[in-house]
C-alpha positions as CSV (number, residue, x, y, z in Angstrom):
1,X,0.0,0.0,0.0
2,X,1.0,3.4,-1.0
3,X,-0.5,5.8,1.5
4,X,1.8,9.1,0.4
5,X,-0.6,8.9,-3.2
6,X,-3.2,9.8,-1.2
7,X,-4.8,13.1,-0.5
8,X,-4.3,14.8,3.0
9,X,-5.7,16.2,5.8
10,X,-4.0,18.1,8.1
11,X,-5.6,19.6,11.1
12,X,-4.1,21.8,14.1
13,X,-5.1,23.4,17.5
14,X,-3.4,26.7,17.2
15,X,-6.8,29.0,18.0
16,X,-4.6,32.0,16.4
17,X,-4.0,30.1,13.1
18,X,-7.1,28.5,13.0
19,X,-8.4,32.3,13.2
20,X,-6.8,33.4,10.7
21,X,-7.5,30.4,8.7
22,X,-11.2,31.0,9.1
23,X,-11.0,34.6,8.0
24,X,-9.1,33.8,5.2
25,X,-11.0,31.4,4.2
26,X,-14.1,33.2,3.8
27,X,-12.5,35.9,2.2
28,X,-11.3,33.5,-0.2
29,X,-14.9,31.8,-1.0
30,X,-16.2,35.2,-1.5
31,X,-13.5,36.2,-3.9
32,X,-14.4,32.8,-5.4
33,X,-17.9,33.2,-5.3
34,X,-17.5,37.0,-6.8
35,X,-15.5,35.8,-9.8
36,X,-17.7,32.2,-10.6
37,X,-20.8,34.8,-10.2
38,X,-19.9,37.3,-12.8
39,X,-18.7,34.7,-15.1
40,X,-22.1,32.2,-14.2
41,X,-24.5,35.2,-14.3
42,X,-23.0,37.5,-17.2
43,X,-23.4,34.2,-19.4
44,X,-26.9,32.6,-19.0
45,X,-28.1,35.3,-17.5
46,X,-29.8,33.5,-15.1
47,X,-30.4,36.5,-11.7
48,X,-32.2,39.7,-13.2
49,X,-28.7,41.3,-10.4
50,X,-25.0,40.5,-10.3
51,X,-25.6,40.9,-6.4
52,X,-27.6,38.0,-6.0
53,X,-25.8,35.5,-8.1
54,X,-22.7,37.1,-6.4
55,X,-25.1,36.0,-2.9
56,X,-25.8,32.6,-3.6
57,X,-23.2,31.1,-5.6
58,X,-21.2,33.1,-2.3
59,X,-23.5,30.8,0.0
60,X,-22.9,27.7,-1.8
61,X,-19.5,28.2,-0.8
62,X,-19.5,29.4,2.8
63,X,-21.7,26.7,3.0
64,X,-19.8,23.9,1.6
65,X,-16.4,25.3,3.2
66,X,-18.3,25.2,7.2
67,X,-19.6,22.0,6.4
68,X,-16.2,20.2,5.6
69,X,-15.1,22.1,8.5
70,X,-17.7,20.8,11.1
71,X,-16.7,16.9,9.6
72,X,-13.1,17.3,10.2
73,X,-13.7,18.7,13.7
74,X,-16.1,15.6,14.4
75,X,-13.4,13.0,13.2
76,X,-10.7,15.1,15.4
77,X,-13.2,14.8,19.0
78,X,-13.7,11.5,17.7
79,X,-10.0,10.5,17.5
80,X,-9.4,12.4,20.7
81,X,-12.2,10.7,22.5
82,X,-11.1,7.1,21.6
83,X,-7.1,8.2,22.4
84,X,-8.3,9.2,25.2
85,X,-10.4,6.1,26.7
86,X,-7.3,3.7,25.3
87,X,-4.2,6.0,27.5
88,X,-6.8,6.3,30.6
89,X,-7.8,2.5,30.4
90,X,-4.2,2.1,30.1
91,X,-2.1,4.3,32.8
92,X,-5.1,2.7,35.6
93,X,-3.9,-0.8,34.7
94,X,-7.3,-1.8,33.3
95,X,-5.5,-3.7,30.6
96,X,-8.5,-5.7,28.7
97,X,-10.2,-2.3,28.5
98,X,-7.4,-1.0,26.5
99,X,-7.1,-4.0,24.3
100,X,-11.0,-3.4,23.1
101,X,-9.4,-0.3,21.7
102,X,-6.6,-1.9,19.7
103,X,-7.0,-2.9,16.2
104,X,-7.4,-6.8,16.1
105,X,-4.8,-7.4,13.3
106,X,-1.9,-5.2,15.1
107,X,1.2,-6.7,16.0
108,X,1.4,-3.7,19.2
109,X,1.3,-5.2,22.7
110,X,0.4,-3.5,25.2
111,X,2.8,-3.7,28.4
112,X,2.4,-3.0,31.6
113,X,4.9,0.1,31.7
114,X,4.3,1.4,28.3
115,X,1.7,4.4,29.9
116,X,2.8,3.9,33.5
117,X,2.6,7.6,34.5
118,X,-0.1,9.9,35.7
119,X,-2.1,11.4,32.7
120,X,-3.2,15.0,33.1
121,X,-4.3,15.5,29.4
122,X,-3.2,15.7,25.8
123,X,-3.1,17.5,23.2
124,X,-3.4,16.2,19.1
125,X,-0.3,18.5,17.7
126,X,0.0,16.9,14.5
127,X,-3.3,14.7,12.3
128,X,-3.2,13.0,9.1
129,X,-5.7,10.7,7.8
130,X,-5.3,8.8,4.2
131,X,-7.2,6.5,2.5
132,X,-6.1,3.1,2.7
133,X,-5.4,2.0,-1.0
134,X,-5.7,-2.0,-0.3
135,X,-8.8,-3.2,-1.8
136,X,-9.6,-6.4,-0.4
137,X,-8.9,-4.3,2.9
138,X,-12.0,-4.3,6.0
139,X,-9.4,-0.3,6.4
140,X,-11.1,2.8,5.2
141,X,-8.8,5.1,6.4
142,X,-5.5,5.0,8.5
143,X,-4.5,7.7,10.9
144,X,-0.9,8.9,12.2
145,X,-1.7,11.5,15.1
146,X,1.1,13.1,17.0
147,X,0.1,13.6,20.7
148,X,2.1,15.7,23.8
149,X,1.0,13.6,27.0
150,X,0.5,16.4,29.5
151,X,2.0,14.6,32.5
152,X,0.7,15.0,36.2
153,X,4.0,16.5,37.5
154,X,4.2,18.8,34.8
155,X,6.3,17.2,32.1
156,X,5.0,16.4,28.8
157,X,5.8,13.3,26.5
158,X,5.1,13.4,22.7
159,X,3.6,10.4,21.5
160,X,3.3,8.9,18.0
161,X,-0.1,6.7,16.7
162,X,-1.6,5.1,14.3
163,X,-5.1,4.4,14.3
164,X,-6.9,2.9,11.0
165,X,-10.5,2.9,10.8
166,X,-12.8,-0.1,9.9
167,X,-16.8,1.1,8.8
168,X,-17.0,3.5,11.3
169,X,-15.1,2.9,14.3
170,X,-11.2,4.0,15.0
171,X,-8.9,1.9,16.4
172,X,-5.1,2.3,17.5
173,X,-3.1,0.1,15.5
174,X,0.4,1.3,17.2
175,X,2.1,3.8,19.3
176,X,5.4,4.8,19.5
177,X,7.2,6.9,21.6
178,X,9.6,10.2,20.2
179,X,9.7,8.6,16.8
180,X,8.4,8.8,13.1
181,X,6.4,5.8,11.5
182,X,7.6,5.7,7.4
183,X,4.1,5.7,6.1
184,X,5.3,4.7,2.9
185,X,4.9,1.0,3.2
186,X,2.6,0.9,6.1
187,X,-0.2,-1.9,5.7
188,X,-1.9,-2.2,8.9
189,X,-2.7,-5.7,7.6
């Protein structure tokens, strides 16, 4: 499998850049909107004004852009929620509720000391979900999400995980600890 064919998404927590990003982003689908508007409406003629083709061909995109906005932020709770039910079933020692969460086929073990230390939070610094080009594959998608472990005595760890996704449901395939996964030639098969 080939994953680095495969388009990208990349999603961060910076609440500046993600500011910016929204207000660049709707000046850019109005731009958009503007120009596809006077081209659209100047040749059928469709809108008796240029203002309301500019208006809904400007809503269309606002529209479009929110709404693949609101489905990236739902897989990112989702992949926080399900990282964060595997490291707290793992730092209390509840080992077979940890294992639920692992993907069936993985060749990860989970010891007792790989998440031995007290948990505070984390943060997802760094997503990127692909496709999973293997067709006779249960995998939809595959996941590498880089995560800083906020440590109860104040330290931080940065974790590295990949999750692949069967129907519906995330999994953690495997985790590694202040590395890099080649995602080349990854099959989680």
């Amino acid at each position: 499998m080939r994953i680095d064919t495969c388009p990208r998404v990349y999603v961060g927590y910076d609440r500046a850049v993600s500011g910016r990003r929204v207000v660049a982003g709707l000046a850019l689908s109005f731009a958009l909107a503007g120009c596809l508007a006077g081209v659209v409406g100047g040749i059928a003629g469709w809108f008796g004004s240029w203002w309301w083709a500019i208006a809904v061909v400007a809503g269309a995109f606002v529209v479009a852009w929110f709404a693949a906005r609101a489905a990236a932020g739902a897989t990112v709770h989702e992949i926080r929620a399900l990282l964060t039910e595997f490291l707290a079933a793992a730092t209390s020692g509840d080992h077979e509720a940890a294992h639920r969460r692992i993907y069936h086929g993985s060749a990860a073990r989970l010891l007792p000391g790989d998440f031995s230390v007290g948990l505070a939070g984390l943060d997802i610094v760094r997503l990127q979900i692909t496709r999973n080009l293997n067709r006779g594959s249960d995998v939809r998608n595959v996941a590498k999400v880089g995560v800083r472990l906020r440590l109860a005595d104040g330290d931080s760890a940065d974790y590295l995980f990949l999750l692949v996704r069967e129907g519906r449901t995330w999994t953690v395939d495997q985790w590694l600890l202040d590395g890099e996964f080649d995602m080349v030639d990854y099959s989680p098969e």
